[in-house]
C-alpha positions in Angstrom: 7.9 -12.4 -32.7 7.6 -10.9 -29.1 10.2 -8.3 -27.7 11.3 -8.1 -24.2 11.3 -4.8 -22.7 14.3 -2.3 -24.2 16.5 -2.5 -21.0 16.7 -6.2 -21.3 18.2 -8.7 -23.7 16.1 -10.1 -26.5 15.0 -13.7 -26.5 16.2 -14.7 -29.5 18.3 -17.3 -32.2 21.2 -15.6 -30.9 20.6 -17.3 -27.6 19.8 -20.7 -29.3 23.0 -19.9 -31.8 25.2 -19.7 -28.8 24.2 -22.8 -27.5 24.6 -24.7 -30.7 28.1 -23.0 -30.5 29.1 -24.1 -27.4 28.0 -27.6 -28.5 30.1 -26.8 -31.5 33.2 -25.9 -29.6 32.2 -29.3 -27.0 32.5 -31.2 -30.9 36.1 -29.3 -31.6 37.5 -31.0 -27.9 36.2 -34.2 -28.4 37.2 -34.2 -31.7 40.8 -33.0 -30.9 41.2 -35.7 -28.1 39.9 -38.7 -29.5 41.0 -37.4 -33.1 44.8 -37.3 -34.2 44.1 -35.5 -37.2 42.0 -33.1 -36.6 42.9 -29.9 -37.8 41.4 -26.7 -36.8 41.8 -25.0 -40.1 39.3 -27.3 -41.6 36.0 -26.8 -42.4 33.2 -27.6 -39.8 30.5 -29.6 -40.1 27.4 -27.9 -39.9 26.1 -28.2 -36.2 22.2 -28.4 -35.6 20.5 -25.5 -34.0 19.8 -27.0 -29.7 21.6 -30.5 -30.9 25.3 -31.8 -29.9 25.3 -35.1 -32.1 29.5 -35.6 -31.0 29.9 -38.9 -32.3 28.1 -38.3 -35.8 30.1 -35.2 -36.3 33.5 -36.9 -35.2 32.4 -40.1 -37.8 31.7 -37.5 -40.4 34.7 -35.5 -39.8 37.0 -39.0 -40.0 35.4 -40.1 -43.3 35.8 -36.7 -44.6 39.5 -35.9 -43.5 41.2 -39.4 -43.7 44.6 -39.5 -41.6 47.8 -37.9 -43.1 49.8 -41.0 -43.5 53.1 -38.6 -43.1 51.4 -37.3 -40.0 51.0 -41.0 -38.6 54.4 -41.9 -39.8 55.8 -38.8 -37.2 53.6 -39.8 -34.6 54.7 -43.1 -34.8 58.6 -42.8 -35.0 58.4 -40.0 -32.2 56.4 -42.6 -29.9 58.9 -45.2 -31.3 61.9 -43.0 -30.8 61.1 -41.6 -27.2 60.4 -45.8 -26.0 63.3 -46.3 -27.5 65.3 -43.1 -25.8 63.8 -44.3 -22.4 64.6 -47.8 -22.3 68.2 -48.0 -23.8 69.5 -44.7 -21.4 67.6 -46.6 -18.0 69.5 -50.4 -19.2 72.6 -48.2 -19.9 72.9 -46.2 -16.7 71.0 -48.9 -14.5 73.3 -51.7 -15.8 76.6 -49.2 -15.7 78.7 -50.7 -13.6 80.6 -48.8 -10.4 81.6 -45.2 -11.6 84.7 -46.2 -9.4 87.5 -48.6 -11.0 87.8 -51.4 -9.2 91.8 -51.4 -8.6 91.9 -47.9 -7.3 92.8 -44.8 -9.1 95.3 -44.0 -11.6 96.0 -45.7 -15.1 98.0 -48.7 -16.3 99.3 -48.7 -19.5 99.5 -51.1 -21.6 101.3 -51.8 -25.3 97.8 -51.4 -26.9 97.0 -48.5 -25.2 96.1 -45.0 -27.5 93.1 -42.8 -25.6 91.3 -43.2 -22.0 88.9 -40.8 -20.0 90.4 -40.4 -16.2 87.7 -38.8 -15.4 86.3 -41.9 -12.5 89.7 -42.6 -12.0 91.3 -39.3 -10.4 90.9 -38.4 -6.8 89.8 -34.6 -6.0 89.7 -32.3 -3.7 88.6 -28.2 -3.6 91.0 -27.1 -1.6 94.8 -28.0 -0.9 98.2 -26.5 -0.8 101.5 -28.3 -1.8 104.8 -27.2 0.9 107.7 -26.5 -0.3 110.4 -29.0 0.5 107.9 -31.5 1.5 108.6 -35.4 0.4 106.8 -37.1 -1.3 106.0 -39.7 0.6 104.5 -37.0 3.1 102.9 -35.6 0.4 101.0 -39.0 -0.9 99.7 -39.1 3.1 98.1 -35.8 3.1 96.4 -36.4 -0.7 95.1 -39.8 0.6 93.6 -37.6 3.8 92.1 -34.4 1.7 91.4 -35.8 -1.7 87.8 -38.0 -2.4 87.5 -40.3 -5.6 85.4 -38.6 -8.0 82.4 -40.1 -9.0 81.5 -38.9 -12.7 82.4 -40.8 -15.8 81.7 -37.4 -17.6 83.3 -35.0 -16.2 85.6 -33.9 -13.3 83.1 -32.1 -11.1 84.5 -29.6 -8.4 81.2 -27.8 -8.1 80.5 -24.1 -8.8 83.0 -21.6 -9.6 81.4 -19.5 -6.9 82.1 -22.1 -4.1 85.0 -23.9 -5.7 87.4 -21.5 -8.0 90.3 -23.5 -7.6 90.3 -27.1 -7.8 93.1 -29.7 -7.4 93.1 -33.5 -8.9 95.5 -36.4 -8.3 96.2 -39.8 -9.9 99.0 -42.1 -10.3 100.2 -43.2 -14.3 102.2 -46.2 -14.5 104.4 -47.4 -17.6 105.0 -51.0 -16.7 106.4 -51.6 -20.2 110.1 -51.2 -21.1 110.0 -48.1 -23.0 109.5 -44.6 -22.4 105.5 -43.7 -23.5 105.0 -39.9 -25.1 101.7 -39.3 -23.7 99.3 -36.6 -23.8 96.7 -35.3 -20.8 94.1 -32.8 -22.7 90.6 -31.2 -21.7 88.6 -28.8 -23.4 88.7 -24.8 -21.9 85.0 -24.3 -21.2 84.6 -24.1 -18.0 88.2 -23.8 -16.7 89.9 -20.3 -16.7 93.2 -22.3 -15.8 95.6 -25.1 -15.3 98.8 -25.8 -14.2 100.2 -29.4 -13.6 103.0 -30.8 -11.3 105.2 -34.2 -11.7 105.4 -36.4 -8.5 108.0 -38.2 -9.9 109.3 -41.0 -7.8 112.3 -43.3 -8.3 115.9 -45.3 -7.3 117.6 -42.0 -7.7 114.8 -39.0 -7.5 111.6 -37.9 -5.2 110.4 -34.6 -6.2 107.2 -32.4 -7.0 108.1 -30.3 -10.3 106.0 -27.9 -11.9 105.3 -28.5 -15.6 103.9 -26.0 -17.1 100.8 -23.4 -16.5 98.0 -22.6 -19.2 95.2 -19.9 -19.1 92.7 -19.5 -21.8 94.4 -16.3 -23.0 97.4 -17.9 -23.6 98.9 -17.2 -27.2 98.4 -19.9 -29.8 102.2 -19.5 -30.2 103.2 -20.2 -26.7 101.1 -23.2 -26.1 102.5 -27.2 -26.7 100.2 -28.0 -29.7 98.2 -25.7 -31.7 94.9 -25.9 -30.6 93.3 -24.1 -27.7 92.7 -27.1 -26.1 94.4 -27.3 -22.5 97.4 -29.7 -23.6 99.9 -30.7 -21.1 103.0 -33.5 -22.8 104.3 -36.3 -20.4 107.0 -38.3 -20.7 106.4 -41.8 -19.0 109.6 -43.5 -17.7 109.4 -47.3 -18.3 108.6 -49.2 -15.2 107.7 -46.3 -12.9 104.7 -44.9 -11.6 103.9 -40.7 -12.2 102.0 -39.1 -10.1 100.2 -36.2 -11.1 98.8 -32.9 -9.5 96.4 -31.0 -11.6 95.3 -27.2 -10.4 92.4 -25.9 -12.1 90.9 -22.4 -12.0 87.4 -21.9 -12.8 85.5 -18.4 -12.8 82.6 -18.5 -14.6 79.5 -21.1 -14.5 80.1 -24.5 -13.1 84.1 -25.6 -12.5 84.5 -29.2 -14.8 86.3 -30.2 -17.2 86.8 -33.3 -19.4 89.9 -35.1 -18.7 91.5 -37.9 -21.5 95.1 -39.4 -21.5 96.0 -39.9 -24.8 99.3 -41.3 -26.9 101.0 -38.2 -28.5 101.0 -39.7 -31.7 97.2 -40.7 -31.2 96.3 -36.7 -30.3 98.2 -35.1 -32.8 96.4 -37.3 -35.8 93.1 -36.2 -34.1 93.6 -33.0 -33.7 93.8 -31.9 -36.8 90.8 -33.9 -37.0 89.1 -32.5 -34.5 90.1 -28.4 -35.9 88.5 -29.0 -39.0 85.1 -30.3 -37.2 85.3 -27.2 -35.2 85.8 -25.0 -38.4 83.0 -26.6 -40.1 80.7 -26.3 -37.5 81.8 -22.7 -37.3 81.7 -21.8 -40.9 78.1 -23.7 -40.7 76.5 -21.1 -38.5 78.2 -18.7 -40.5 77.0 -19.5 -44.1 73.9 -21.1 -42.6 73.2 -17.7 -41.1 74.2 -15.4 -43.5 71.9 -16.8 -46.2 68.9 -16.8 -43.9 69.3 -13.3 -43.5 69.5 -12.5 -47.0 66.6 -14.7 -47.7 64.8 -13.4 -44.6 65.7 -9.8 -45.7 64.6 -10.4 -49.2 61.3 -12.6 -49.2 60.7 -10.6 -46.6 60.2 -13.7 -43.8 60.8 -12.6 -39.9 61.3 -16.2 -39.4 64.4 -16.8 -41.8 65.3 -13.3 -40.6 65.4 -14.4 -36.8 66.9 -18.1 -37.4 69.7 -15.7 -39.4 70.7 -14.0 -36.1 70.0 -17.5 -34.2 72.3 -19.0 -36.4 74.8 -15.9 -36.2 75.2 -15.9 -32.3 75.5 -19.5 -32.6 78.8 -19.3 -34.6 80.1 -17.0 -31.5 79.6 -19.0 -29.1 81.0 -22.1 -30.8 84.1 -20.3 -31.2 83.7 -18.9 -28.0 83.5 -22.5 -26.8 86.5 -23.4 -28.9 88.6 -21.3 -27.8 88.9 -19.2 -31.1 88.0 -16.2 -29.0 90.5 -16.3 -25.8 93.2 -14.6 -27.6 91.5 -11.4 -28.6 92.5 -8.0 -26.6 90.1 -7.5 -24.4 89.4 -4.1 -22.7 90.7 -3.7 -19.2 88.2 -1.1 -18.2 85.8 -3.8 -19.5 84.5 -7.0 -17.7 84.0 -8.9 -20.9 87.3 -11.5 -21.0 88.1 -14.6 -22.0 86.5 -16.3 -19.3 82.8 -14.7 -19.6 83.0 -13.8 -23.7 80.9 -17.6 -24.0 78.5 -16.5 -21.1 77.7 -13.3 -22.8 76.8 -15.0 -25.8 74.5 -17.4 -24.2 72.7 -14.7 -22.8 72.4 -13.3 -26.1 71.6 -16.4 -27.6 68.9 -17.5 -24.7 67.3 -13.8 -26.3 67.5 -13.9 -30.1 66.0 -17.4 -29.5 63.0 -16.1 -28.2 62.2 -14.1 -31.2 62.7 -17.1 -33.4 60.6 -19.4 -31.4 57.8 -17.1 -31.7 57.5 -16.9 -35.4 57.7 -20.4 -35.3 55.0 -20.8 -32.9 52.6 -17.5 -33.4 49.8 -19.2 -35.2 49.8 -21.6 -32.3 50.3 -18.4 -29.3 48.2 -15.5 -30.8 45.3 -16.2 -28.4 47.6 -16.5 -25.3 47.9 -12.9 -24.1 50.4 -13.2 -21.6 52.8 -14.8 -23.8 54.3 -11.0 -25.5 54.7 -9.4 -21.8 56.5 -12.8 -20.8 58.6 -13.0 -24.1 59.9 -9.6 -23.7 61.0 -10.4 -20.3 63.1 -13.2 -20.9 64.4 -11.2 -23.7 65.4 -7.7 -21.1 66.7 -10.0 -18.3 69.0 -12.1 -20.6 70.2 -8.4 -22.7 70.8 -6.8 -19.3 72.8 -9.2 -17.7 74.4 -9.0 -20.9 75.1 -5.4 -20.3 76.2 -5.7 -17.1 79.5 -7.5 -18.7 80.3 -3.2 -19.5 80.6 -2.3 -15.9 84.2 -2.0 -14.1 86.1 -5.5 -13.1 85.8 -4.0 -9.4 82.4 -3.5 -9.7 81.8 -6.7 -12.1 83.1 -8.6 -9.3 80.5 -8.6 -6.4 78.1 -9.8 -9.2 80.0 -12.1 -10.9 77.9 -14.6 -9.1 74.3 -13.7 -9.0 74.9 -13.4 -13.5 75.8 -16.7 -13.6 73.0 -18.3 -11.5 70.7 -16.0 -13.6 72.6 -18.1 -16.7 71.4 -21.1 -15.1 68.0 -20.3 -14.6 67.4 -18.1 -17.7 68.6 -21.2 -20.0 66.5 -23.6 -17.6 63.2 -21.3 -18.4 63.8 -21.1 -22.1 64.5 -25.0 -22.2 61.3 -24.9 -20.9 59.9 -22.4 -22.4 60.5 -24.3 -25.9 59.4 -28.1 -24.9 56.0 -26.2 -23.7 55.2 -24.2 -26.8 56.7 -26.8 -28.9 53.7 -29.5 -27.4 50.7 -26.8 -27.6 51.9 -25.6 -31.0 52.1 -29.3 -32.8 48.5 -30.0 -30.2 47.3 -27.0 -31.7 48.3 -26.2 -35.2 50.0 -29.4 -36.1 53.6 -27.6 -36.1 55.9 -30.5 -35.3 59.1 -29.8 -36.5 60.4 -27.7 -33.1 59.0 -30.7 -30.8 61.2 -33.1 -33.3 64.4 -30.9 -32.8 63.8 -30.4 -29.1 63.2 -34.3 -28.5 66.8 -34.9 -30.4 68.9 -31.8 -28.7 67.7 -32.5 -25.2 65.9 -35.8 -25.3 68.5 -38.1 -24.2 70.1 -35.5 -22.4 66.9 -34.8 -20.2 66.4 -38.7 -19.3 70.4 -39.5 -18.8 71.2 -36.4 -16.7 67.6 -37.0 -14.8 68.7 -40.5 -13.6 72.1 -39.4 -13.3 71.2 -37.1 -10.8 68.8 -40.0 -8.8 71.8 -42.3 -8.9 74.6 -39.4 -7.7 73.1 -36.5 -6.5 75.1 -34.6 -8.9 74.8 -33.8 -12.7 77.7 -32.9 -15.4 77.0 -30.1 -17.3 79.4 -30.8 -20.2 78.1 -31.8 -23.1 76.5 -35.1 -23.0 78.5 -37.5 -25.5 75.5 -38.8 -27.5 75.2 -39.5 -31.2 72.0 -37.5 -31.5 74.0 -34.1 -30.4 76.3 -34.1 -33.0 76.8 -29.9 -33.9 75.8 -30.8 -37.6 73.6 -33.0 -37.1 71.9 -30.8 -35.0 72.8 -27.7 -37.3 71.5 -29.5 -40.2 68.1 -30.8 -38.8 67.2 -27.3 -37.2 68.0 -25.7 -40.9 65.7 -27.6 -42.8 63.3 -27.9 -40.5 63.1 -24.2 -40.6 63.5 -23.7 -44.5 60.8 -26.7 -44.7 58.6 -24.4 -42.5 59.5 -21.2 -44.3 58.6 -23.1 -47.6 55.2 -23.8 -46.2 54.6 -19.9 -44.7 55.8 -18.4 -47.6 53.2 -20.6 -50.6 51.1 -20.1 -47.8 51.2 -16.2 -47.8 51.5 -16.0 -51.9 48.1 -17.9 -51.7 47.2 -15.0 -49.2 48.1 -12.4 -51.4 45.9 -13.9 -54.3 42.9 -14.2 -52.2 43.5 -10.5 -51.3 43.8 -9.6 -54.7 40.6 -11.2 -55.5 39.2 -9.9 -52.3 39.5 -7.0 -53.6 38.1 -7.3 -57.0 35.0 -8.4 -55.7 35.0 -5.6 -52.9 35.6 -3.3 -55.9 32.4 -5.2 -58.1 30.3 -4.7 -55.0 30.8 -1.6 -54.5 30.1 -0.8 -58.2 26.9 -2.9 -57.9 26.2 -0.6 -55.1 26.5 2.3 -56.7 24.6 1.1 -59.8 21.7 0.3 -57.2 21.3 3.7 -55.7 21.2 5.3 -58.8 18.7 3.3 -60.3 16.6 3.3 -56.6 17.2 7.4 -57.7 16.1 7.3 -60.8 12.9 4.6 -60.2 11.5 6.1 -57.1 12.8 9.4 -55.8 12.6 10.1 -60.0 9.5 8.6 -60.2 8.1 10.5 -57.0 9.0 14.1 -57.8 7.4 13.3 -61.4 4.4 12.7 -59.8 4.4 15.8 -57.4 5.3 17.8 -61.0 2.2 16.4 -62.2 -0.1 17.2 -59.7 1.0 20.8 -59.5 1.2 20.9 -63.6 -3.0 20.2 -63.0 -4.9 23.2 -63.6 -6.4 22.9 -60.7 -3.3 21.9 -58.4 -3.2 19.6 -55.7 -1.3 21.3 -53.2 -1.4 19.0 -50.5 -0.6 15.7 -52.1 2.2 17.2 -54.2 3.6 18.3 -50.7 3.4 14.2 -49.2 5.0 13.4 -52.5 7.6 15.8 -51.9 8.3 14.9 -48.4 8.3 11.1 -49.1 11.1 12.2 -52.2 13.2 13.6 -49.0 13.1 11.0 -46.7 14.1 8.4 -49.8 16.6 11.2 -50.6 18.3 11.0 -47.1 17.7 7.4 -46.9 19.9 6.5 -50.1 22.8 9.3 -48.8 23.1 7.2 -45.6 24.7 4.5 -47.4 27.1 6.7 -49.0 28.1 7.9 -45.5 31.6 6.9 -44.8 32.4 6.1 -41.3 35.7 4.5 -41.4 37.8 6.5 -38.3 35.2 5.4 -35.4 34.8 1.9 -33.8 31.9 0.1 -34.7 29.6 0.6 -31.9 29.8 4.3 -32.3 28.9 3.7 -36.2 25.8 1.7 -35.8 24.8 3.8 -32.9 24.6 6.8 -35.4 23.2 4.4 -37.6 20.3 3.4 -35.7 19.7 7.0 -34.4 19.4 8.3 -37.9 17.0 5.3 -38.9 14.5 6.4 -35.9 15.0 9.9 -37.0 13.1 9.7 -40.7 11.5 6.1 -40.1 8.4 5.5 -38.2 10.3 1.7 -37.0 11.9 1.8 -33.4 15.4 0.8 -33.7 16.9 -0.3 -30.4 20.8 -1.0 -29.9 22.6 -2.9 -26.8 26.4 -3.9 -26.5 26.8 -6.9 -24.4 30.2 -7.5 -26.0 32.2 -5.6 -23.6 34.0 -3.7 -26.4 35.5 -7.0 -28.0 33.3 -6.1 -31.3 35.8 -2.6 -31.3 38.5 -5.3 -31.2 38.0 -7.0 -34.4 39.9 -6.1 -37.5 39.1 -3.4 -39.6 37.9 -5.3 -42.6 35.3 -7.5 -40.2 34.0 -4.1 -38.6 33.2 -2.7 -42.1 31.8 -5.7 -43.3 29.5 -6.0 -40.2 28.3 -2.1 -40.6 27.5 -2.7 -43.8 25.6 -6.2 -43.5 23.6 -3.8 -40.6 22.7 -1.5 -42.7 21.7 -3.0 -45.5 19.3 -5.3 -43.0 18.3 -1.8 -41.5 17.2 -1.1 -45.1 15.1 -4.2 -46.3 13.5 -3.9 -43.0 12.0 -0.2 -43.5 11.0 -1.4 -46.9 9.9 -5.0 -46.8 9.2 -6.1 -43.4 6.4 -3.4 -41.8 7.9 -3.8 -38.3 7.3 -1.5 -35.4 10.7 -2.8 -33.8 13.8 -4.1 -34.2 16.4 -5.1 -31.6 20.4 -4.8 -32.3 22.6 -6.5 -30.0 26.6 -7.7 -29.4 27.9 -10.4 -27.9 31.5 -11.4 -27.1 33.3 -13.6 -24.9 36.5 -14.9 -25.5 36.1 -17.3 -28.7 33.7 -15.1 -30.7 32.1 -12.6 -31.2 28.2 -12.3 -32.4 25.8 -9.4 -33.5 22.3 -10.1 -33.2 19.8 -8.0 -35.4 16.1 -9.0 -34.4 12.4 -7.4 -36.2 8.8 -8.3 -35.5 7.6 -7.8 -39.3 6.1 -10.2 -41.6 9.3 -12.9 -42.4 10.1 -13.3 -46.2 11.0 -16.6 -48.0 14.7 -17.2 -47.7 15.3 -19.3 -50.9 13.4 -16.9 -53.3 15.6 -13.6 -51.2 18.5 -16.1 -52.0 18.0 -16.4 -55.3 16.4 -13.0 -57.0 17.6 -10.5 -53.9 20.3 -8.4 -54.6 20.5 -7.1 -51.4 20.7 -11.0 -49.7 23.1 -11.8 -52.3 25.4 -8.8 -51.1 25.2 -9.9 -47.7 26.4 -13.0 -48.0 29.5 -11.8 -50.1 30.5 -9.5 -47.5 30.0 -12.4 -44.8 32.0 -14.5 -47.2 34.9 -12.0 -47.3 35.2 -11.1 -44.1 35.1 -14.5 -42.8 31.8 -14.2 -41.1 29.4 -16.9 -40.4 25.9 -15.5 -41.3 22.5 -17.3 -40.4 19.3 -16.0 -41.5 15.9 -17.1 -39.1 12.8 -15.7 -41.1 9.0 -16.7 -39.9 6.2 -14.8 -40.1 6.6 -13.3 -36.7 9.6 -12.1 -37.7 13.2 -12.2 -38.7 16.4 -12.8 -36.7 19.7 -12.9 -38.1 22.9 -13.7 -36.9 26.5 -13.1 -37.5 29.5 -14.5 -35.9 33.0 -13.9 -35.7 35.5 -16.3 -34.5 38.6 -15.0 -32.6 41.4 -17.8 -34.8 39.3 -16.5 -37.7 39.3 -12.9 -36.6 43.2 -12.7 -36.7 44.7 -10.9 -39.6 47.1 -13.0 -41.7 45.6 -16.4 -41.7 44.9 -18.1 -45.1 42.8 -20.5 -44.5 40.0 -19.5 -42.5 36.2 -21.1 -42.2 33.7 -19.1 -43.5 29.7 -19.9 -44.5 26.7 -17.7 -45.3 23.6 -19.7 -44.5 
């Protein structure tokens, strides 16, 4: 085989080899795309050396791997579910008729009546200041100037706390039966620091404005009407009159809405006991749900239950925090956490611990992204500081109150984000569906109904979006198995790891012996053998100085030649091993050994195991050429690029035939062990101008931890 001068790459199979893997990787895309079961795990087909036959590798790679019919039943119910999503929220919102009720605002009741939502049926306004003294009939003209209906089935919408901190609402509530109705006007605290509602009560013998009663979300569970944390005001409906009422809301953190219902007294009190217990369970959910995974995490050990553990931990805060459970507690006053901003600081929290679960969920489908650690960790710092700024002074907490909770809005917008993306590549990548199935169900319909909501209004609702599909435990429940299915599969996955390590091991530990027993007996049968023969020359009587001296030096170099395999080399990189390595050959050998890194360090980058494996493979090649092949040269080159990684090792000897090496050569058979456990694809070229071998590393088989990795030894 010809060589190309020393200062310039080799012609070579390495060359061809990197074609036929680029034509391999050209058979992976097209595969992927046109395949929906192709799995990267798998074993490849072997791929001919210059030839890229696509469609008989993609045939051969369908008849071989036949579709997982679990696999196409989730394809199928996603596609079905997400037609499904789209059409019925488009009919529902296109069809809706006006957000407006058609006879004004206000409410009529009627003898069947027991729960309504008021929220299209009130008129608004952000700013507005009753007078003392002032009639009522006055004050009617002035609400009917200032106030504008509001438009939102969903929610009462005064806009953000930052523009709008005080908001007022009006509507009229007329009992045109002929007894008094006990009514109830509720909405949940979120989002609403405080209320306070006035009476404009009109009739024959009274016209006044009176001031009910005023709520805050640190008021005692003592002092409040019900017992629930639930802003709940009591009315007291003459028969035949019409109430006005004036509702004053506070907001102070995050958007100012709220969720207004009229209810019968009778019809709230039965569900709110109801509705307690659904908020405990879904409380003590997160709590149980979250303890376990810790201990399981903590025990196993898994940094994926570990992680969902503190998921599911700051989860239960900030559903009590969204409760209410958490507005009576005695907050510091030197502190600016309160009961306003206590649920903000845990959604910061929560937008951070998140990231650290999504990526052990989606690191076998990430590792090769290098920008996704740096951008991880800074979601994680911006959400903990702004969590941190909540220890500053009230005074100073004040001029940022503000720019926190835009940084709320963006930071949960990003991770939102953040998770459909990764969920997409990991399930396109690794075939990890289970976040892409929870995402689609927590935000699916949300995404589509607020989306068109927005077209149709200009405006969105924040609240929770009453859906079916968002049910707490639903959710709660779907998340949790989804995870423990995953953890199920990670950790047989990783006790199938540990046996192959085992037996990695044991046959690391047999070659090793083998080794040894190999050098002793190359000791005994020709260094031995050699010095014998020197003995017996000088035991002549008459004594053949000068041969017994060749003999001698050719027991040395065999002598230093055997102790460079016992050299251990483990603390430098790999470049700097076979470096020495091909120094010391040229030192005692009359073959020109010739070494060229073209990898741009990425062969230093590999694990430790694959660096050993490779140095070995070297210099065991290094070894049957000085004895077998009678080259004058022999070329060693690295190449990387960002999928693999090859090492090229090139002579101009006399060849040798493969499948007799195969079979009878110790040293072959060596080789291809260590290629085997490493994970190193190994391809031998011999002809009689030569031999060229080639090893290659890919990078998803390079990674530690991975199970099931591709390996061949050609």
């Amino acid at each position: 085989m010809a060589f190309s001068p020393s200062n310039e790459v080799a012609p070579s199979l390495s060359s061809i080899a990197r074609d036929a893997t680029g034509c391999s990787r050209t058979v992976q895309g097209v595969r992927r795309f046109f395949c929906p079961f192709y799995d990267r795990s798998t074993p490849k087909l072997p791929v001919r050396v210059g030839v890229c036959l696509v469609c008989d590798t993609y045939i051969c790679h369908c008849l071989n791997h036949p579709p997982s019919m679990s696999l196409l039943r989730l394809r199928v119910g996603l596609i079905l579910y997400g037609i499904g999503l789209l059409t019925v929220t488009l009919l529902n919102l296109v069809s809706r008729p006006s957000t407006v009720i058609p006879d004004g605002v206000g409410y009529r009741l009627t003898d069947s009546f027991e729960r309504v939502s008021l929220n299209n049926r009130v008129l608004a306004a952000p700013d507005f200041r009753p007078i003392p003294g002032e009639s009522t009939d006055t004050l009617r003209q002035r609400i009917g100037r200032v106030f504008k209906p509001n438009e939102y089935p969903h929610a009462v919408i005064h806009g953000h706390s930052s523009n709008v901190p005080e908001g007022w609402v009006y509507f009229p509530l007329t009992n045109p039966t002929a007894t008094p109705k006990e009514v109830v006007l509720s909405f949940p605290p979120y989002r609403c620091g405080r209320a306070t509602l006035f009476l404009v009560q009109v009739g024959p013998r009274l016209a006044r404005l009176d001031s009910v009663a005023t709520l805050r979300q640190s008021t005692p569970l003592a002092d409040r009407f019900f017992l629930s944390y639930r802003y709940a005001f009591p009315l007291i409906l003459p028969p035949g009159q019409t109430t006005g009422i004036l509702l004053r809301t506070n907001g102070y953190v995050g958007y100012h809405e709220f969720d207004l219902q009229l209810s019968l007294r009778s019809f709230f009190t039965g569900r709110l006991l109801a509705n307690t217990m659904e908020e405990l369970l879904v409380i003590f959910s997160c709590l149980i749900i979250g303890l376990v995974s810790l201990v399981v995490g903590l025990a196993t050990p898994s940094l994926l239950m570990r992680t969902y553990g503190y998921v599911m931990l700051v989860t239960m805060l900030m559903a009590c925090a969204y409760y209410g459970y958490l507005s009576g507690l005695p907050y510091p006053n030197f502190l600016s956490f309160n009961s306003s901003n206590i649920s903000s600081c845990f959604w910061f929290l929560l937008n951070a611990i998140a990231q650290l679960y999504l990526y052990q969920a989606f690191k076998s489908a990430v590792r090769g992204l290098r920008w996704y650690k740096p951008a991880m960790w800074t979601i994680i710092g911006v959400n903990l500081a702004c969590v941190l700024l909540h220890l500053l002074p009230p005074p100073v907490y004040a001029y940022l109150n503000v720019p926190i909770n835009r940084t709320l809005m963006v930071m949960t917008h990003i991770g939102l984000c953040w998770m459909a993306y990764f969920s997409f590549l990991a399930y396109r990548r690794k075939g990890i569906a289970y976040m892409g199935v929870f995402m689609l169900l927590f935000a699916g319909d949300m995404v589509v109904t607020k989306a068109v909501e927005f077209l149709m209004t200009h405006n969105v609702s924040l609240l929770k979006y009453p859906a079916p599909a968002q049910n707490p435990l639903l959710l709660i429940g779907l998340l949790t198995y989804l995870t423990v299915v995953q953890f199920r599969r990670e950790h047989i996955s990783k006790r199938q790891m540990l046996k192959e390590v085992r037996q990695a091991r044991a046959e690391a530990n047999a070659l090793r012996r083998a080794e040894v027993e190999r050098i002793g007996r190359d000791l005994h049968d020709q260094v031995g053998n050699t010095l014998a023969a020197a003995k017996g020359y000088l035991s002549r009587p008459q004594a053949d100085a000068d041969k017994s001296l060749q003999l001698i030096h050719t027991a040395i170099t065999e002598l230093r030649f055997l102790s460079h395999n016992l050299i251990k080399d483990n603390n430098r990189t790999l470049t700097e091993k076979v470096e020495t390595l091909v120094g010391r050959f040229n030192d005692f050998s009359d073959i020109r050994f010739v070494f060229k890194d073209h990898s741009n360090n990425r062969a230093n980058q590999l694990p430790t195991l694959q660096q050993q494996s490779i140095y070995h493979i070297v210099q065991e090649l290094f070894t049957n050429i000085v004895r077998h092949s009678g080259a004058s040269q022999v070329y060693v080159q690295f190449f990387g690029d960002d999928d693999s990684v090859e090492v090229s090792v090139e002579d101009d000897g006399v060849g040798f035939d493969f499948d007799s090496a195969r079979t009878n050569g110790v040293g072959l058979q060596n080789m291809t062990k260590r290629a085997e456990l490493a994970q190193i694809d190994l391809l031998f070229d011999p002809a009689p101008t030569g031999t060229s071998v080639l090893l290659t590393i890919h990078h998803d088989e390079a990674l530690p931890n991975h199970p099931h990795r591709r390996s061949s030894a050609l």
